[in-house]
C-alpha positions in Angstrom: 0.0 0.0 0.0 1.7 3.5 -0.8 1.5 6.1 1.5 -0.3 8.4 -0.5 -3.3 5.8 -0.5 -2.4 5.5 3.1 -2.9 9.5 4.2 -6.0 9.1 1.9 -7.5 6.5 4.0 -6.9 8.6 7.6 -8.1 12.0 5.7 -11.4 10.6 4.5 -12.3 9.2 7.7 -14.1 6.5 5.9 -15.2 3.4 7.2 -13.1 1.1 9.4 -10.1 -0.5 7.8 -8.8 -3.9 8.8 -5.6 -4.1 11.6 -4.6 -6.9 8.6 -3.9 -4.3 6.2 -2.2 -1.9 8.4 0.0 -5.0 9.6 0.9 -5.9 6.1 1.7 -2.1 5.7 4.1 -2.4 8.2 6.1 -5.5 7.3 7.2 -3.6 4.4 9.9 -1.8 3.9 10.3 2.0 4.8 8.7 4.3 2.0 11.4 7.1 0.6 10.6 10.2 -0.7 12.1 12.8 -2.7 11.2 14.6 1.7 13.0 11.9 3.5 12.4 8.6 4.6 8.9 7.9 5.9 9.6 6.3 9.4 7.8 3.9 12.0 6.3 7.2 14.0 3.9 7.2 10.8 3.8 4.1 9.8 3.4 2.5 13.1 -0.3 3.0 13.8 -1.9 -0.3 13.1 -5.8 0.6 13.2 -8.9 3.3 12.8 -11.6 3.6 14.2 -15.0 6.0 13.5 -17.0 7.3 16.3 -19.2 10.4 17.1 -17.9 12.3 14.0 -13.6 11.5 14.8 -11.3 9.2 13.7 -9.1 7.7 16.5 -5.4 5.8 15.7 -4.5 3.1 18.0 -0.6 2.1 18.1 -1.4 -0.8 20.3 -4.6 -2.0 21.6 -3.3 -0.9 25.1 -2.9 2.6 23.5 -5.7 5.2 24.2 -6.9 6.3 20.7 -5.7 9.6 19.8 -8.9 11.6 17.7 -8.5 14.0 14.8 -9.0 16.5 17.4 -5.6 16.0 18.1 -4.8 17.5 14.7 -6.7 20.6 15.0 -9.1 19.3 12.1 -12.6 19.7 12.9 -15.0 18.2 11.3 -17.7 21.3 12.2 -16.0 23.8 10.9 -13.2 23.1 8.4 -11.9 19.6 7.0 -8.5 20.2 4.7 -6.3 17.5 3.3 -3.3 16.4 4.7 0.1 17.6 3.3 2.2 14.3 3.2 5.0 15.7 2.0 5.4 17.8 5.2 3.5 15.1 7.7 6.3 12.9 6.3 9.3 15.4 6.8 8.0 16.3 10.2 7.0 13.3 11.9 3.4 14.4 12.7 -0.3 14.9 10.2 0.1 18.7 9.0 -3.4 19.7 7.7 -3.1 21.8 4.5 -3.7 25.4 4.7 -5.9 26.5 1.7 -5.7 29.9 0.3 -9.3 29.6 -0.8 -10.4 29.5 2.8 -8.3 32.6 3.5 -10.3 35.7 4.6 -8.9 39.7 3.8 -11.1 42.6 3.3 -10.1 46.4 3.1 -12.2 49.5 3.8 -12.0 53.2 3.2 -12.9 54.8 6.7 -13.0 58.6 6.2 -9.8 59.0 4.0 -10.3 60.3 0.7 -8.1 57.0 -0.4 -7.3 54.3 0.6 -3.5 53.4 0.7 -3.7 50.2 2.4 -2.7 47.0 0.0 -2.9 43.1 1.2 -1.4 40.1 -0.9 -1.9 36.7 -0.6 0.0 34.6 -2.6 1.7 31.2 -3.1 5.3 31.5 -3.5 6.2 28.2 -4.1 4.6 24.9 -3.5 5.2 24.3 -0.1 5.4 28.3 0.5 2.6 30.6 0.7 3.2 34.5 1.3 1.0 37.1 3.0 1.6 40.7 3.1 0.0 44.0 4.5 1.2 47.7 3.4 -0.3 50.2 5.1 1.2 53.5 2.8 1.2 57.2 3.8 2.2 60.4 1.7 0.2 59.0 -1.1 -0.2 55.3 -2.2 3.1 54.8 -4.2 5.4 52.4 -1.8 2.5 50.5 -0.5 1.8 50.3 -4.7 4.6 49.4 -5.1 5.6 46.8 -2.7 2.1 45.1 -3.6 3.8 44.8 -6.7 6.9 43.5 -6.3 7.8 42.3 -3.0 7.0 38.6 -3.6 9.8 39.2 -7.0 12.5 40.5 -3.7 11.4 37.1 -2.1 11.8 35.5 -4.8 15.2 36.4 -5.5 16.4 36.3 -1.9 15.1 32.6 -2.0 17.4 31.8 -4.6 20.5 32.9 -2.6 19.5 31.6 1.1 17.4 28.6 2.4 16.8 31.0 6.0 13.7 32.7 5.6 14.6 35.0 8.3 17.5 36.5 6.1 15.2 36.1 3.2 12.6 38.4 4.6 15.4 41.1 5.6 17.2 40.9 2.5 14.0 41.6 0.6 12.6 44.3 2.9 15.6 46.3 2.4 16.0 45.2 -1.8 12.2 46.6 -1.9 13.4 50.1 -0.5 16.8 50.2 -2.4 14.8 49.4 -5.6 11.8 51.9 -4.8 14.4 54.6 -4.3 15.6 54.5 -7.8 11.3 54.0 -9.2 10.6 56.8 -7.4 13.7 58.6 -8.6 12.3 58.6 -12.3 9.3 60.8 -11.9 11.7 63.5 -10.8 9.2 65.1 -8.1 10.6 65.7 -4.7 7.1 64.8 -3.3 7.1 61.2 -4.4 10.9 60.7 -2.0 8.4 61.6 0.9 5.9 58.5 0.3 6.4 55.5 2.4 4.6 52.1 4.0 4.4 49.7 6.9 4.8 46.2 5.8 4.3 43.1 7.6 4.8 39.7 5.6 3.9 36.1 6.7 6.0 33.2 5.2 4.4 29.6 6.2 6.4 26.8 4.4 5.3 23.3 4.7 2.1 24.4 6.6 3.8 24.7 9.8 7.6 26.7 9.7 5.7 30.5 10.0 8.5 33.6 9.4 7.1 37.2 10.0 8.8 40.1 9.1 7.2 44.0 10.1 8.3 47.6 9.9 6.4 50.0 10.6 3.5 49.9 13.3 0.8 47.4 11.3 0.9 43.7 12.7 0.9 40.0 13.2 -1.0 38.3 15.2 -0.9 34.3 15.6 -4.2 33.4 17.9 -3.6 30.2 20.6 -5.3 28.3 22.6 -7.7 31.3 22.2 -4.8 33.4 23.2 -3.7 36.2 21.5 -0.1 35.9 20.8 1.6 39.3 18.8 4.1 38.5 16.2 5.0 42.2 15.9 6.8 45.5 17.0 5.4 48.5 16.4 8.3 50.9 15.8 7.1 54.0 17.1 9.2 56.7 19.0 7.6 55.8 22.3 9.9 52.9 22.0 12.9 53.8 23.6 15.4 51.4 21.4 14.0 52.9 18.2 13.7 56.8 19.5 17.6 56.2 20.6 18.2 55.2 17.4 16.9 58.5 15.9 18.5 60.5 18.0 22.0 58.9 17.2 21.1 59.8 13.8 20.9 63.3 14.8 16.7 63.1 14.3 14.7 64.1 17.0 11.2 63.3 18.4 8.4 65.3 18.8 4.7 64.7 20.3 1.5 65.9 18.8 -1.4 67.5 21.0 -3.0 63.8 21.3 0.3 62.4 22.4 1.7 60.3 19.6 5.2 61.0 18.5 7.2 61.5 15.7 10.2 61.8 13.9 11.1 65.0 12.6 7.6 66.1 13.6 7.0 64.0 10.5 6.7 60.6 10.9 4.4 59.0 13.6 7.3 55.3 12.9 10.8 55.1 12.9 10.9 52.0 10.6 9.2 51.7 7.4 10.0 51.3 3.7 9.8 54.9 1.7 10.0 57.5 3.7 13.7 58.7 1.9 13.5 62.3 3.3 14.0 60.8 6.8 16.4 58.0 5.8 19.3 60.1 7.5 17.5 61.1 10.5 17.3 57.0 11.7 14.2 56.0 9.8 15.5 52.1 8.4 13.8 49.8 6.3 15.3 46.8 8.3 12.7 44.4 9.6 12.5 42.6 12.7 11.7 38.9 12.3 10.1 36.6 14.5 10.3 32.5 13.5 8.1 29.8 15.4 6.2 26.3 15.0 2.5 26.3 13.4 0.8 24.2 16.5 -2.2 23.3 13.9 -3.7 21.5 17.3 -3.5 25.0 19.2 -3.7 27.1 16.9 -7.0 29.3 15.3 -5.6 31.4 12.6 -2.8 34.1 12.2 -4.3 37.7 11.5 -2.1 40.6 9.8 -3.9 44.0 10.4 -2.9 47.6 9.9 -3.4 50.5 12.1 -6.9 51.3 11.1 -7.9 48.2 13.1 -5.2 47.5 15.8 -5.5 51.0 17.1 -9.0 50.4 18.0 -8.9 46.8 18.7 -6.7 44.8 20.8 -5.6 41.9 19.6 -7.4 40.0 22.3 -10.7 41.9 21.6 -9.8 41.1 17.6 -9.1 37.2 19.0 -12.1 36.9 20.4 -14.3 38.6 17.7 -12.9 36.1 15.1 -13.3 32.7 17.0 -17.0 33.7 17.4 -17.5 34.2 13.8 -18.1 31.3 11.2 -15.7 32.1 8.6 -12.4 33.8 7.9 -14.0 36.2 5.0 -17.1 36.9 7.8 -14.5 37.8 10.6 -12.6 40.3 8.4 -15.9 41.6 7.9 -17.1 42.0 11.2 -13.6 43.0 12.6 -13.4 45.8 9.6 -16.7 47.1 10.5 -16.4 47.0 14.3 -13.2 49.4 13.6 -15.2 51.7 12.1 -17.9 51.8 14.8 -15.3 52.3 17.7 -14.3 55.8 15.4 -11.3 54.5 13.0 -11.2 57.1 10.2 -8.0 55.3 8.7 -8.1 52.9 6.1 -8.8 49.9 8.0 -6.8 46.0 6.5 -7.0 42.5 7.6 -6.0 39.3 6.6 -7.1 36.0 8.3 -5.2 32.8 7.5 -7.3 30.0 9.3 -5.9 26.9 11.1 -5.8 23.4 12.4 -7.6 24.5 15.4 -9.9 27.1 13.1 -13.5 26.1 15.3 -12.1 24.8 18.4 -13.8 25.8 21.7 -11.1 28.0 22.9 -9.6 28.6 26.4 -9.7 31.9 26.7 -10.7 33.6 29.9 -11.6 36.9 28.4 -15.0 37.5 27.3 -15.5 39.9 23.9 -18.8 41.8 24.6 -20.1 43.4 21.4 -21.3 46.1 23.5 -18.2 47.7 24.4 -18.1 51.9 24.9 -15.7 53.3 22.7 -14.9 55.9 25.2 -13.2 53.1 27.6 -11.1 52.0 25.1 -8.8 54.7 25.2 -7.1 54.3 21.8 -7.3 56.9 19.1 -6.7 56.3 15.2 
């Protein structure tokens, strides 16, 4: 029996399959792959059994069964396919994260534009790309990095494995590159235009890479736990206001308290922005790596400020795992901005999970209800 008829058989769930076959399964030899070799922790599992809508694997017969809840697929909300390639490379069933089932949505507010961009995109086979570009000074860099940041990816890809150093090295390719675009039109304007970007890298459905700069963010959700992916650089930061200051910038605060650069700039990281480049302003991301938990783990959100200034990213947790779908949540969570006084654009993109539909463990309950006065955030 090949493997691939083998992850077919768990996926479906279908009806119960013989311990015979599974023990004749296993006095074959080890299946390789162009992945690896496929290994006993797979193949060891000598039974299935249906009950009460799961599908439990028994080891041994002294072995308690182990359900698909285990795997973060529910059969109530979502039901994906398994990736073999990467259950085999990793030891353990890695459901398949569809872009189909991906929600984004992007609203106007009370701007006369909107400079916000989102991208969803599949990079490779085993690598999907998400991205958020929240522009200011008109929509040119957060145009442009729409375009062609997945091309800097790209290219990165093809001189490092390390998607770390292949987020960095395209963040700062993307500004080098929209330097000398901007350049062209010969208008000193167009050097003042600039953009937050945060990108999501998930290879093999569960190595997860986020890059940011600026003050838009990522936001992984566990256990019903929000979990922030992010830094915003703003100047309240005292790392990133030191760093303007050694670049002989300075920092100013506005008469609702936020600060900026120059009296400019309410970030000190962000791609554009060329005017400001010598006072400190750096296109550099920060990166944060970690391990998809497809059990554990709901969905990964990337919003811009039009939503996170309003919204916590518990209150934006919460408000997502009560909704049905990823395309309603970035519906509702859009809209609810907007009712709690966000006059900026307002972005989201919601990437669901194993765990998308699992009763979460949250202790904090989302009340629809909430005064915008007590939330004490401003857009």
């Amino acid at each position: 029996m090949s493997s691939a008829v083998l992850f077919n058989m768990l996926r479906c769930g279908r009806s119960t399959i013989a311990r015979q076959t599974f023990l004749s399964v296993r006095s074959q030899p080890e299946t390789s792959t162009a992945s690896g070799q496929m290994g006993g922790a797979l193949f060891g599992m000598v039974g299935v059994r249906r009950g009460s809508g799961s599908v439990g694997l028994d080891g041994d017969i002294s072995v308690r069964p182990v359900t698909w809840d285990s795997f973060g697929i529910w059969d109530n909300r979502i039901e994906e396919p398994i990736l073999l390639p990467s259950s085999i490379r990793y030891g353990r069933l890695i459901p398949q994260v569809s872009l189909s089932r991906v929600g984004s949505t992007s609203v106007l507010g009370l701007r006369k534009q909107n400079e916000d961009r989102l991208r969803i995109g599949r990079i490779h086979d085993n690598l999907l790309y998400f991205a958020v570009f929240d522009g200011h000074g008109g929509p040119h860099a957060a145009d442009y990095c729409y375009t062609f940041m997945e091309k800097f990816i790209r290219d990165a890809l093809e001189e490092d494995d390390d998607l770390e150093k292949v987020l960095k090295k395209a963040f700062l390719d993307a500004d080098k590159a929209l330097h000398t675009h901007l350049s062209y039109f010969n208008n000193a304007s167009f050097l003042t235009a600039g953009t937050t970007a945060t990108v999501a890298l998930l290879r093999d459905g569960v190595e997860l890479v986020v890059g940011s700069v600026g003050d838009s963010r990522a936001m992984l959700c566990r256990n019903g736990k929000a979990n922030k992916l992010t830094t915003d650089h703003t100047p309240d930061c005292e790392d990133e206001r030191h760093r303007i200051q050694t670049f002989g910038g300075y920092v100013t605060w506005n008469s609702v308290g936020q600060a900026n650069v120059n009296g400019r700039l309410a970030m000190t990281r962000s791609i554009g922005d060329f005017h400001l480049k010598a006072s400190g302003v750096i296109a550099e991301p920060d990166t944060q790596r970690l391990t998809v938990q497809h059990a554990n783990d709901s969905f990964l959100a990337l919003t811009t400020d039009g939503i996170n200034f309003l919204l916590s990213d518990q209150e934006i947790c919460d408000i997502i795992n009560q909704c049905q779908d990823p395309t309603e949540a970035a519906d509702v969570i859009a809209q609810q901005a907007l009712q709690y006084g966000s006059e900026d654009n307002a972005t989201i993109i919601i990437i669901p999970l194993g765990a998308w539909g699992r009763p979460q463990s949250s202790t904090t309950v989302y009340s629809m209800s909430r005064n915008f006065a007590s939330s004490g955030r401003w857009a």
